[in-house]
C-alpha angles and dihedrals in degrees: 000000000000112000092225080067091039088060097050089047099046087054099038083058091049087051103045077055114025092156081060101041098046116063097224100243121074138208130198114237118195120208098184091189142098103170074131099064093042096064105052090049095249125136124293126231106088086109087068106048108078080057101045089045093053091050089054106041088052093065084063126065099228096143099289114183088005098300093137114049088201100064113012127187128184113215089229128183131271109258110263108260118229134192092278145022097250088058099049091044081061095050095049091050095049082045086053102037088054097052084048087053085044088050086243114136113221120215108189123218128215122336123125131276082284102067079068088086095057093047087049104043092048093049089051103046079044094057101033092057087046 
């Protein structure tokens, strides 16, 4: 089977049961970088963004830090930055592959359209496994 066909299945199976496939309990997840965006000319600002969505959130009372049992969110760390994007986008899947083994579900702030891979590749080696 293609990867490419493993992927859509894996997910098509996550969406058909989203109670099974999320853990229940949520983290936020920062990616301050857009090298990514850089490099493709676009417009700069990602970086920012893990740092000005926590600001805001905190002003609401969603669960944060596990308050509501109903809906809770972690609080959670901006992925390390390394020398190069490669490298970050590693860290980030190993980061998000380890709060899946821990039935925590990551939802990743800020990064470019890049940081899509790492979310995606550490869902599916996740899911595949399990």
């Amino acid at each position: 089977m293609s990867s490419i066909l493993k992927l859509k299945t894996i997910w098509t199976n996550c969406a058909k049961e989203p109670n099974k496939n999320t853990h229940g309990k949520f983290i936020l997840r920062g990616a301050p970088d857009d090298r990514g965006v850089m490099n493709v000319g676009g417009r700069l600002g990602s970086n920012k963004g893990p740092a000005q969505i926590r600001k805001m959130l905190g002003s609401f009372t969603i669960g944060m830090n596990d308050s509501l049992s109903r809906f809770p969110i972690l609080q959670g760390s901006d992925v390390a930055l390394a020398f190069s994007i490669e490298e970050t986008h590693k860290n980030l899947e190993d980061l998000l592959y380890s709060d899946h083994k821990k039935e925590i579900t990551p939802i990743v702030l800020g990064g470019g359209h890049d940081y899509g891979y790492p979310q995606v590749a550490a869902a599916t080696d996740y899911f595949e496994i399990n």
